[in-house]
C-alpha positions in Angstrom: -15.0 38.9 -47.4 -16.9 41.6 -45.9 -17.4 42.2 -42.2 -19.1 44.8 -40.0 -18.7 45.6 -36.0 -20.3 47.9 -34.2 -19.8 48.5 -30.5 -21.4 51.0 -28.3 -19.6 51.0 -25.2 -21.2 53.1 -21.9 -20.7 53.3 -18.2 -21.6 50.5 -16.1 -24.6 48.9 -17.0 -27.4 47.3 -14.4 -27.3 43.6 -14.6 -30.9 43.1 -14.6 -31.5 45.1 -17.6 -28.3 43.9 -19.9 -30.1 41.5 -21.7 -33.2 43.4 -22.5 -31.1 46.2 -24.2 -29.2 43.8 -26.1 -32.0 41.8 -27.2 -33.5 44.8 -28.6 -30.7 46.6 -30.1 -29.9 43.3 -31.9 -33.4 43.1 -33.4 -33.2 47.0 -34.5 -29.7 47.0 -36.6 -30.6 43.0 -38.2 -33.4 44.9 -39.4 -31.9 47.4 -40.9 -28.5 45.5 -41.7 -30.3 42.2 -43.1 -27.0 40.2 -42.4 -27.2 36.2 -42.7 -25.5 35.4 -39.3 -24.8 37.8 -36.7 -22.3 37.5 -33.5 -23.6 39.6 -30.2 -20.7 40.5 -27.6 -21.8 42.1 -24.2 -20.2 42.9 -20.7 -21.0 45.7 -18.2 -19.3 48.0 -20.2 -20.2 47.3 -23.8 -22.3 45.6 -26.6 -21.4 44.6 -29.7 -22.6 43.2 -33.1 -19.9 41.5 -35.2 -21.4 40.7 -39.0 -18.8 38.1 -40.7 -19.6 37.9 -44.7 -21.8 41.0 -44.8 -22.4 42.7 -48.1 -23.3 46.3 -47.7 -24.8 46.1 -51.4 -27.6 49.1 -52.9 -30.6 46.6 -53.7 -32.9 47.2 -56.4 -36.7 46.4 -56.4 -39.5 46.6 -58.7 -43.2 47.8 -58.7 -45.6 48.1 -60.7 -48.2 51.5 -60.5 -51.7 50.4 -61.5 -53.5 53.4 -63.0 -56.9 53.9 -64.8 -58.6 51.3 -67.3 -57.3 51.6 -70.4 -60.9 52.5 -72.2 -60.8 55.7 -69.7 -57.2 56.7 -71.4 -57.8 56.7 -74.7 -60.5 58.7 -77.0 -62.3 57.7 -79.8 -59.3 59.0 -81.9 -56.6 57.2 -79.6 -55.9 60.1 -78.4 -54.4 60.0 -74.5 -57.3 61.9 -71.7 -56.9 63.6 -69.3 -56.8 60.9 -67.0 -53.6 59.1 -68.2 -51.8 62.5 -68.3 -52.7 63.1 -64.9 -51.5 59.8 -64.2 -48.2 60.1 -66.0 -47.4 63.8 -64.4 -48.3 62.4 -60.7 -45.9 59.8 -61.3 -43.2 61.4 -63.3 -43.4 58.9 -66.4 -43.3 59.1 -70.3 -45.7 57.7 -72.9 -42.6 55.3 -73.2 -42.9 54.0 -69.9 -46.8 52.8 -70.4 -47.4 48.6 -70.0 -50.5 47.3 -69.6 -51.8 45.0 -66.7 -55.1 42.4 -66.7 -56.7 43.3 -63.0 -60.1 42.3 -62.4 -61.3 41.2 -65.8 -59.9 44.2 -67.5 -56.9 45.8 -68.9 -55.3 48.5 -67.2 -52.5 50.8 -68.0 -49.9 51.0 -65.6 -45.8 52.0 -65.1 -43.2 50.1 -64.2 -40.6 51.9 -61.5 -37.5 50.5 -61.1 -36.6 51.5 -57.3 -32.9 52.0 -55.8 -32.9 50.9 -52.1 -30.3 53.2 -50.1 -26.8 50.9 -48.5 -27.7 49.5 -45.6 -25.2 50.9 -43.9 -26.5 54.3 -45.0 -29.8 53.3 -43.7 -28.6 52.7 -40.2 -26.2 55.6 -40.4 -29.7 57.6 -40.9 -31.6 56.5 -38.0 -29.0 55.1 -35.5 -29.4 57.6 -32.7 -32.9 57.0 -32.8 -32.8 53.3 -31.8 -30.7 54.0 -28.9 -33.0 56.7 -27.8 -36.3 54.4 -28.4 -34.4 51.2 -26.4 -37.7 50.0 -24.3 -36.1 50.4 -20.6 -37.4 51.7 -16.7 -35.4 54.5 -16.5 -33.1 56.4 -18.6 -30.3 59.3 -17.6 -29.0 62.1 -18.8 -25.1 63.4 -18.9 -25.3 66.2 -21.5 -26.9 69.5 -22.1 -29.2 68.0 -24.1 -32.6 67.1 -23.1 -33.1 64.5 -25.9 -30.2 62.2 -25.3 -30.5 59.3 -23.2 -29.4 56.2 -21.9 -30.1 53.7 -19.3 -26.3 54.9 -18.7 -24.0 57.0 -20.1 -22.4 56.2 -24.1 -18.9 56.6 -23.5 -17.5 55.5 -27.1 -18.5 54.1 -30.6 -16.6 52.2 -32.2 -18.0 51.1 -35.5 -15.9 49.9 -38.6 -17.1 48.4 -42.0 -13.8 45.7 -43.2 -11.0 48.8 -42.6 -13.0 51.5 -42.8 -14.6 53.6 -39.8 -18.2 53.6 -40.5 -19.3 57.1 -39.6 -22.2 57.0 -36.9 -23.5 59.3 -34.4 -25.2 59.5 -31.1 -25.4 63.4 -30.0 -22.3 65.0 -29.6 -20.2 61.4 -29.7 -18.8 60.1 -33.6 -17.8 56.7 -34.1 -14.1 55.8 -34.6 -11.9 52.7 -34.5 -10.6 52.7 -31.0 -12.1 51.2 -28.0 -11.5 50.5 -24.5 -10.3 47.2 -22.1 -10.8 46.8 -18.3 -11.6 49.9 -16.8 -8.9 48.8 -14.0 -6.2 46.6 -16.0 -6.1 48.2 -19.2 -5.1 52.1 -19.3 -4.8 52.4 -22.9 -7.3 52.9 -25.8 -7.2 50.1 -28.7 -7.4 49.8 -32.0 -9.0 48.3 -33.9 -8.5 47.5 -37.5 -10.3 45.0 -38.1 -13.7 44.0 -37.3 -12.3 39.7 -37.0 -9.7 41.0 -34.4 -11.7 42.3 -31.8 -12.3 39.8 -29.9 -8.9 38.3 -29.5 -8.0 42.5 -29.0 -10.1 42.9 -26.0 -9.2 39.5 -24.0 -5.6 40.2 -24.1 -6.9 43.4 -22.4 -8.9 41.7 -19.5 -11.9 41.5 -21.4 -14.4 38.6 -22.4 -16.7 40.0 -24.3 -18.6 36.6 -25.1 -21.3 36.2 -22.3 -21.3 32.2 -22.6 -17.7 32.0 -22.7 -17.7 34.8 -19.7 -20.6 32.5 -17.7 -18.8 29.0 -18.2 -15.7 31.2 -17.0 -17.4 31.7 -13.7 -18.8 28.5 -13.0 -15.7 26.8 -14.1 -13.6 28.6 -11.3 -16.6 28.8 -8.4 -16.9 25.2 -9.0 -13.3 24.6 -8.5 -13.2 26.8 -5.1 -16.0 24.6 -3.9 -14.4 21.3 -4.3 -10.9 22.9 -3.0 -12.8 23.6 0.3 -14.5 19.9 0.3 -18.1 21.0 -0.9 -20.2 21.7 -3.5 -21.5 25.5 -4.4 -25.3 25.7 -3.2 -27.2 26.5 -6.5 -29.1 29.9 -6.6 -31.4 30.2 -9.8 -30.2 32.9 -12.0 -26.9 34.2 -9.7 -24.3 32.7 -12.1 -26.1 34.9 -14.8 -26.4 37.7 -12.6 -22.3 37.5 -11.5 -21.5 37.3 -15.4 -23.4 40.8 -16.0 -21.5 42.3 -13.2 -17.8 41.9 -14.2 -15.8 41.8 -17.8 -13.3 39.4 -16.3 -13.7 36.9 -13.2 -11.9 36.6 -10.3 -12.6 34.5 -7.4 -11.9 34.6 -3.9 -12.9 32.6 -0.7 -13.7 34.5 2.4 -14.6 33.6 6.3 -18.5 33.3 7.9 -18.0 33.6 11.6 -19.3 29.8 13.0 -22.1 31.6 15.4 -24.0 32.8 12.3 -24.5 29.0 11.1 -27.3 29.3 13.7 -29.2 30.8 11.6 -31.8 29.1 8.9 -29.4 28.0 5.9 -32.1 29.8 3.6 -31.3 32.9 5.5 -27.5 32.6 5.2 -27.8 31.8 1.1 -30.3 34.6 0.8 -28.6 37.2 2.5 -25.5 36.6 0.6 -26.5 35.7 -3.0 -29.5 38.0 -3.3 -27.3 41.1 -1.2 -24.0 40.3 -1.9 -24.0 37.9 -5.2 -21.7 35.6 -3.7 -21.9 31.6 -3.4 -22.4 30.0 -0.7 -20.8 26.3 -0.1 -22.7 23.1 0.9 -20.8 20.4 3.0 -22.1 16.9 3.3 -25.0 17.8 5.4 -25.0 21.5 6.1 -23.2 24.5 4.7 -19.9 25.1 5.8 -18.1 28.4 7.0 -17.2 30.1 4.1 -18.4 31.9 0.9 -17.0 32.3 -2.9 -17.2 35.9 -4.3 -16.4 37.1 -7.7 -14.3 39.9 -8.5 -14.2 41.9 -11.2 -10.5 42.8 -10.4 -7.2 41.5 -9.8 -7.1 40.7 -5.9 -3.9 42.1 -5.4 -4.0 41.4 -1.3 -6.3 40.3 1.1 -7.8 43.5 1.2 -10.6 42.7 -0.7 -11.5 39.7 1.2 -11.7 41.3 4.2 -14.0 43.7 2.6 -16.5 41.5 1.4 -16.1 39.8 5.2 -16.8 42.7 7.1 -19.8 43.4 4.9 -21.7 40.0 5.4 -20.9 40.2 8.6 -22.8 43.0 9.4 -25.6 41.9 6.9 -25.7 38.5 9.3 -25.8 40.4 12.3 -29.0 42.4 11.4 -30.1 38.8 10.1 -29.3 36.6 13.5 -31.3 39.8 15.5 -34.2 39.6 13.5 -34.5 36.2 13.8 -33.7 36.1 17.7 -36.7 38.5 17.9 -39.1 36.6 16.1 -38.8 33.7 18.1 -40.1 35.7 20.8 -43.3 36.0 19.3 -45.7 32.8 18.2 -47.4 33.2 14.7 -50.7 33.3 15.9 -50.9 36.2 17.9 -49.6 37.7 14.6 -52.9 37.1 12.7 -55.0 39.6 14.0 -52.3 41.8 13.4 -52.7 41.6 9.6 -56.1 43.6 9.7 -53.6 46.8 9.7 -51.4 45.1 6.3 -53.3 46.4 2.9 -53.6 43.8 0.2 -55.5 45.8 -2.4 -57.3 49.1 -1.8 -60.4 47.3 -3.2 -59.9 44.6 -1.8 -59.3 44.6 1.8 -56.5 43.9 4.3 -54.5 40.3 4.3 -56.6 39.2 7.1 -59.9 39.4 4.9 -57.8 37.6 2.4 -56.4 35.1 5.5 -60.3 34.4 6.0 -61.1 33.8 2.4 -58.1 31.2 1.7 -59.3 29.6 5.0 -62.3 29.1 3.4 -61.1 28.3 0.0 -59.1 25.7 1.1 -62.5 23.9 3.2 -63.8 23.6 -0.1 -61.3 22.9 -1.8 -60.3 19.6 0.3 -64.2 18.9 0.3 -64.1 18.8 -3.5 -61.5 16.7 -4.0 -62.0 13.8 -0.9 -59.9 14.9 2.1 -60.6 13.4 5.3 -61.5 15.5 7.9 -57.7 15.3 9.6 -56.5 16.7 6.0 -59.2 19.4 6.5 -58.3 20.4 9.6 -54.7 20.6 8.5 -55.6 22.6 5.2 -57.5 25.6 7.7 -54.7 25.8 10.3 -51.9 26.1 7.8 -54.5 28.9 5.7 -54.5 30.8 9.1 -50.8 30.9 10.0 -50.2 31.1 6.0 -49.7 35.5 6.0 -48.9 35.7 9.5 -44.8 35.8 8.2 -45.1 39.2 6.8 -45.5 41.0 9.8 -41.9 39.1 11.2 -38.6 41.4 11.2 -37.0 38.7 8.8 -39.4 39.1 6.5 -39.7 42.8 6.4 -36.0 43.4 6.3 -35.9 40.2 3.3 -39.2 39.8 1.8 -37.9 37.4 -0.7 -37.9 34.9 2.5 -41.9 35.4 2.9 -43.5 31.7 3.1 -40.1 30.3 4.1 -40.1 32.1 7.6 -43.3 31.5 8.3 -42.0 27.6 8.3 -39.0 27.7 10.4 -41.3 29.7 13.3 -44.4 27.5 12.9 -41.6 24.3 13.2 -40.3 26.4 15.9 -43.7 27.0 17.5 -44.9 23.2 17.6 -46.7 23.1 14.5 -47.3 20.4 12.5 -45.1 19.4 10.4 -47.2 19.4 7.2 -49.1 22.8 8.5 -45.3 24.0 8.4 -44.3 23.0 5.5 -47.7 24.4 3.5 -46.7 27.6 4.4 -43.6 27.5 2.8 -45.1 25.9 -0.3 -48.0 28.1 -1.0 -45.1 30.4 -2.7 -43.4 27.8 -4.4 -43.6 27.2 -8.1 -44.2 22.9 -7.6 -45.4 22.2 -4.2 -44.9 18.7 -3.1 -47.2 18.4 -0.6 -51.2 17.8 -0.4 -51.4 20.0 2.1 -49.0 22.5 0.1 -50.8 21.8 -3.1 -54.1 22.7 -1.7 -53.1 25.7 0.4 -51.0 26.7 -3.1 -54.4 26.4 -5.2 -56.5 28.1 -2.3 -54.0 31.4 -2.5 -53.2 31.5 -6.2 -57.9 31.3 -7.2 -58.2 34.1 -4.7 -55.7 36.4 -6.4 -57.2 35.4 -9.8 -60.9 35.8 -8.5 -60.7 38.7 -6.3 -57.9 40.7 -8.4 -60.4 40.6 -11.6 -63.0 41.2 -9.3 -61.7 44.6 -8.7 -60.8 45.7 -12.1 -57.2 44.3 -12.2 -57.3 42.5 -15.1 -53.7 41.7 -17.1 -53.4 43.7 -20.1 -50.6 42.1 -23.1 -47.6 44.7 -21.4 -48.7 44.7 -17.3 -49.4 41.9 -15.0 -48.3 43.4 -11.7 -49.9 40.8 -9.5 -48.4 37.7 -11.6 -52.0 36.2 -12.6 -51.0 34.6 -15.5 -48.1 33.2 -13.3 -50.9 31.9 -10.8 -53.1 30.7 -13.6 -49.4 28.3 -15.0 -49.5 27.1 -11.1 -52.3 26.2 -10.9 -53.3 24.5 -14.5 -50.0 22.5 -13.4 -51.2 20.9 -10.3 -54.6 20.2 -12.0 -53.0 18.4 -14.2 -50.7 16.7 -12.0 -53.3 15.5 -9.7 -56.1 15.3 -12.3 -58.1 17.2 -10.0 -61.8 18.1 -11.6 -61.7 20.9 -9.7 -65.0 23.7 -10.7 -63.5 26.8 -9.8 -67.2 28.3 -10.3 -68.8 26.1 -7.6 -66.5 27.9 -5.1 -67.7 31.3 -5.6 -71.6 32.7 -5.8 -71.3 34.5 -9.1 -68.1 34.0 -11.5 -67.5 37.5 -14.0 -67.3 36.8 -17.8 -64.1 38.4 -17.6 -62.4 36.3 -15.6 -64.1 32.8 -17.5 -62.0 34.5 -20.5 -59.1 35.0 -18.7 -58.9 31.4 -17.7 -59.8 30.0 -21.3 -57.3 32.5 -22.8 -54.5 30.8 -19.9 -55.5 27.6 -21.0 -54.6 27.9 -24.9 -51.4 29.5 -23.8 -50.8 26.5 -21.3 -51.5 23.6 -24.1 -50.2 25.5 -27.3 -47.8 22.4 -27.3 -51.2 20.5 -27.9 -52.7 20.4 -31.5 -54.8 23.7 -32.3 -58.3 21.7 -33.1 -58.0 19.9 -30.7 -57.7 22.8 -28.2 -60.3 24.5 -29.4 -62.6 21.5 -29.5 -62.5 21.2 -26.1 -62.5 24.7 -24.6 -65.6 25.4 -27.1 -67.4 23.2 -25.0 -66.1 22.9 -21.7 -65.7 25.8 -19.3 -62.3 26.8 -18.1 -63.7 26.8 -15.3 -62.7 23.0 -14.8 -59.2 23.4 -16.0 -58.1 20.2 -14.8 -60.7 18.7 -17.0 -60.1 20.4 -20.2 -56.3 19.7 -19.9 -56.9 16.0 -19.4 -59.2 15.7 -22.1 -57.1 17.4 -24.8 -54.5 15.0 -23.1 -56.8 12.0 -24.2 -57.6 13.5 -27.3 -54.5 14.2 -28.7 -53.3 10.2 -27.9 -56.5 8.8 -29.6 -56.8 11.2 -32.3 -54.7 9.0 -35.0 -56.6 5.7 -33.8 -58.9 4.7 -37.0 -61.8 3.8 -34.4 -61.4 7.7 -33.2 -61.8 8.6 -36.9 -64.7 7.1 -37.6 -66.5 8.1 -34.7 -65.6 11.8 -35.3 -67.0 11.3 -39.0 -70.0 9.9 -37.6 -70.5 12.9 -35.1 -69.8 15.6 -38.4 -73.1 13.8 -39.9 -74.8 14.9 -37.3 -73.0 18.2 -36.6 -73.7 19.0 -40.3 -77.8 18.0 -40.5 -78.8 19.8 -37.2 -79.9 23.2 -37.5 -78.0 25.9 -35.7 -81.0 26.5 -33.3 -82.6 23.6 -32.7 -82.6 22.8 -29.0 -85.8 20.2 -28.7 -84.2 16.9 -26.8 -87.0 14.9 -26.0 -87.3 12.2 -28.1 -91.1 9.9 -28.2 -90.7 6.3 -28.3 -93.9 6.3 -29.9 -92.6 7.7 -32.7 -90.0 6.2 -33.5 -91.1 4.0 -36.6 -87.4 2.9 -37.9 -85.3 -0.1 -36.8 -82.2 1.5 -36.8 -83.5 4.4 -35.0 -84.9 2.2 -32.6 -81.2 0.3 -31.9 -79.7 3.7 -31.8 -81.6 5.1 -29.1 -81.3 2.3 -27.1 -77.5 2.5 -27.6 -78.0 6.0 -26.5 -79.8 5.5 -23.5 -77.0 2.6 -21.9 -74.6 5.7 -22.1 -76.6 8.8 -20.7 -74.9 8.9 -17.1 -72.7 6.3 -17.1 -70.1 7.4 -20.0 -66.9 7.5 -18.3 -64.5 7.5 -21.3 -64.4 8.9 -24.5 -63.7 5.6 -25.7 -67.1 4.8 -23.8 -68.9 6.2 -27.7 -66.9 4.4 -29.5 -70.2 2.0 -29.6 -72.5 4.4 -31.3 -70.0 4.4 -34.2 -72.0 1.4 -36.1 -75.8 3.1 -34.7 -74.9 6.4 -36.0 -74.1 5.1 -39.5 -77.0 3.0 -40.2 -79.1 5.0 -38.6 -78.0 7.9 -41.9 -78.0 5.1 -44.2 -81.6 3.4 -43.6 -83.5 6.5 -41.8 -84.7 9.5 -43.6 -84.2 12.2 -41.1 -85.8 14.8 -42.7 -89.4 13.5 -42.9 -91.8 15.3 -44.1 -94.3 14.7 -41.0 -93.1 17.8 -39.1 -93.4 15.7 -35.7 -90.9 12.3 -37.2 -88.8 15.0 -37.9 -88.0 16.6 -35.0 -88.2 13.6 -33.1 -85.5 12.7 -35.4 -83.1 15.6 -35.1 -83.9 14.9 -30.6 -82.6 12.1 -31.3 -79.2 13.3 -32.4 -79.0 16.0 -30.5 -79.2 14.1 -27.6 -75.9 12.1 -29.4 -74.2 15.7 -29.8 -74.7 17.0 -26.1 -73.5 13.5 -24.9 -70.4 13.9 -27.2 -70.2 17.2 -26.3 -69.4 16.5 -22.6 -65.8 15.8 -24.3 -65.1 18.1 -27.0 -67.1 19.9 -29.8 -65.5 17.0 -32.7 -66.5 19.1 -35.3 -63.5 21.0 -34.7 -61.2 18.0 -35.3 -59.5 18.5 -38.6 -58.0 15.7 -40.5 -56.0 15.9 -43.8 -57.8 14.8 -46.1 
């Protein structure tokens, strides 16, 4: 048995970029190393690829060098030409060496080469300090004299071993051994490592857990406990028990104090301040948070010195916090509006007032379009107008991550209505609730979309700075959700082409958990434009598309599909001419569907028409004017089909 570590251990590393780096560096050496499984370790301080059962064999591979025809080689007395000693001496090969190949009808000479593949250890020993240096991250530093070695922090150490054996890499001036390094406060010696199978056991006897799930349950395990020893339950912050288990190498948790006169202050606000600022947890009682906070260490608490640290610094955070807020108050959100005039949202495109105005009168529309009552309407615009006013609050400037929330508490504060209130909130949040939320959410997120494109700020596949595609997810969601027919181009004047794609590029990404053909049947004739309509019908689709009725009407469309030319765009089919009985029934079954076919299920009836009509009717008549009449006829059947989907596109095995 064979195994292989390698562990590249550094200074501190940011939480926020951990992931990224190992992700990356894991993809680099498994494509170099080839191993079957793989093990990834990684804390603050290190990461680490463990290979159990790893062969670090030379591979051999063949190939096969195709050189002139064999009637160019040879003379009339078999004699070799020029060309197949040219051949030979460009690629170092004996008469002895010659096979001959069929290619393309004819016989070629050619050699066969036997290639030797370097180890694969070799291989990475080659270009290892070039995948360090290449790791995609913000910022890199430097701690050498060298200007080419880099690091999102600096490499401390290398340990790398293959079974017993150090496996001699490099980065700069640092060589790989065998030893590495425990907690930087509770271990002071080096370790050893001599073999690759003990270091994981190794490093937790030193205060190290270098398995990041183990590390995470670890953390909640022990928060959780605090909570319930203090009668509550911790108050969940997405992505802070992650955060907390990219901080420390080994947990420990304390409880500390939060003075009773800053519960005045929105719970949001509290939770914010300390698990966005401080990364600790807050605790929920039965009905309201209680006095205290869980923080986790990443050393031994020896005394309550560290408590009182992390104390005095929340208290001062909540000081600044309760002031802000106490100053807010003073002022009512409306006479904050006009105030946005001086706030820039996009250089090109105005200040957040202008944008204020247009979301007011997004949302009008908006609520027209989909049936609100004129209460609802009213509602919509007022919550539009106070809906930016937050940003210019202290609160909000000193913690912007509470934008949309603070405009809430105020307008609650102020009077407001409570749905108004509540849509402010909402218009930032991933799954608004409300109608009034949902609306004001849809409003904010088609201006971005329309007036960011508008301006040149299209996404490209690396940057998205303004979260587009993010507001295209929202609002395909609630769409959905609502089965709102909403025409995003009968809001605006003109619509660019550019931002049409954009949406029908969002859309596949949106329903790639739909069947491809069916997909693109629908967004090949429907615009994306209607989202909410395109969704629901590949909805539909998809649950009729096994039905045999569905089958055979999709056949039936492909006979028409397949006999109408490309270009043909007469529709107006003469009664007068048509001489046929079954062309007669089928028109008539046509004409009970134009503008009342609600359903796909609706042309289901034309099924029988459609067939008889192709089995008893010679569409291709040789009086020019039948003819066309003829191919009206069915076009007329594709464009009403085509309201749906373009079933062409519908594949079936056969």
């Amino acid at each position: 048995m064979h195994n292989l570590l390698i562990e590249i251990g550094t200074e501190e590393l940011p939480a926020g970029i951990i992931e990224q780096i190992v992700s990356y560096l894991e993809d680099k050496i498994k494509e170099i190393l080839k191993p079957e499984t793989s093990h990834v370790f990684f804390t603050p301080r290190r990461i680490t690829l463990l290979l159990k059962n790893f062969e670090d064999i030379e591979k051999e591979d063949e190939e096969i060098i195709i050189g002139p025809p064999k009637k160019a080689c040879y003379d009339d007395k078999n004699e070799p030409t020029k060309a197949l000693l040219k051949f030979l001496e460009t690629n170092k090969a004996n008469f002895e060496d010659i096979i001959e190949v069929e290619r393309r009808g004819g016989i070629y000479i050619a050699i066969k080469k036997v290639n030797k593949n370097k180890k694969p250890t070799q291989l990475l020993m080659e270009i290892f300090e070039d995948i360090l240096l290449s790791a995609p991250v913000p910022k890199s530093m430097r701690w050498t004299s060298s200007p080419k070695i880099k690091f999102p922090r600096p490499i401390r150490w290398i340990c790398a071993l293959y079974n017993d054996q150090v496996l001699p890499i490099k980065f700069g001036y640092l060589s790989s051994g065998r030893r590495t390094y425990g907690h930087r406060f509770l271990s002071k010696s080096e370790i050893e490592i001599t073999n690759p199978l003990e270091y994981e056991e190794k490093l937790k006897s030193n205060y190290v857990i270098p398995n990041y799930e183990e590390r995470l349950n670890t953390i909640k395990e022990l928060v959780e406990e605090k909570a319930r020893s203090l009668g509550g339950s911790v108050e969940y912050v997405e992505g802070l028990y992650e955060e907390v288990a990219n901080l420390v190498e080994y947990p420990f948790v304390v409880i500390g104090k939060i003075e009773d006169r800053f519960l005045a202050l929105p719970e949001r606000v509290i939770v914010t301040v300390l698990a966005h600022h401080q990364r600790f947890f807050c605790v929920r009682g039965k009905d309201s948070l209680l006095p205290y906070f869980i923080a986790v260490s990443n050393n031994l608490p020896r005394d309550e010195r560290i408590v009182k640290g992390y104390e005095k610094v929340i208290k001062a955070r909540l000081e600044d916090a309760l002031f802000f807020y106490k100053e807010d108050l003073k002022t009512r959100l409306d006479d904050l509006v006009p105030k946005l005039s001086q706030v820039l949202f996009h250089p090109k495109a105005g200040s957040m007032l202008e944008k204020t105005n247009r979301v007011m009168e997004l949302s009008e529309k908006i609520s027209k379009h989909i049936g609100l009552t004129q209460d609802y309407i009213h509602k919509v615009k007022r919550a539009a107008y106070l809906s930016k006013a937050d940003i210019l609050t202290n609160m909000v400037r000193e913690l912007d991550e509470l934008q949309g929330y603070m405009g809430y508490v105020y307008a609650r504060a102020q009077g407001e209505d409570g749905d108004v209130a509540r849509a402010i909130w909402e218009q930032y949040l991933s799954d608004p609730l409300t109608l009034i939320g949902k609306v004001l959410y849809l409003a904010d997120k088609i201006d971005n979309i329309y007036t960011l494109i508008s301006v040149g700020e299209m996404p490209t596949g690396k940057s998205d700075p303004y979260g587009l595609r993010r507001s295209a997810q929202g609002i395909f969601t609630i769409l959905e959700k609502e089965m709102w027919d909403l025409d995003i181009g009968k809001l605006f004047p003109t619509v660019p082409e550019s931002l049409i794609e954009f949406l029908r590029n969002r859309l596949r990404a949106y329903m790639d958990n739909f069947p491809y053909d069916i997909v693109e049947a629908v967004l090949e004739v429907c615009s994306p434009l209607r989202a909410g309509y395109c969704i629901n019908t590949v909805k539909n689709i998809a649950k009729l598309k096994n039905e045999e009725k569905f089958k055979s009407i999709v056949q039936a469309y492909k006979r028409i599909f397949k006999i109408l030319p490309k270009n043909f765009k007469n529709g107006q089919v003469r009664e007068d001419l048509l001489m046929e009985r079954e062309e007669l029934s089928l028109w008539e079954k046509l004409k009970s569907l134009e503008g009342c076919c609600n359903n796909l299920t609706d042309l289901y009836v034309l099924e029988e028409p459609i067939n008889k009509f192709f089995d008893n009717v010679l569409v291709m008549d040789k009086d020019e004017k039948i003819r066309n009449n003829r191919l009206s006829l069915l076009l007329r059947i594709k464009e009403l089909f085509n309201n749906y989907a373009d079933f062409s596109k519908i594949v079936y095995e056969e």
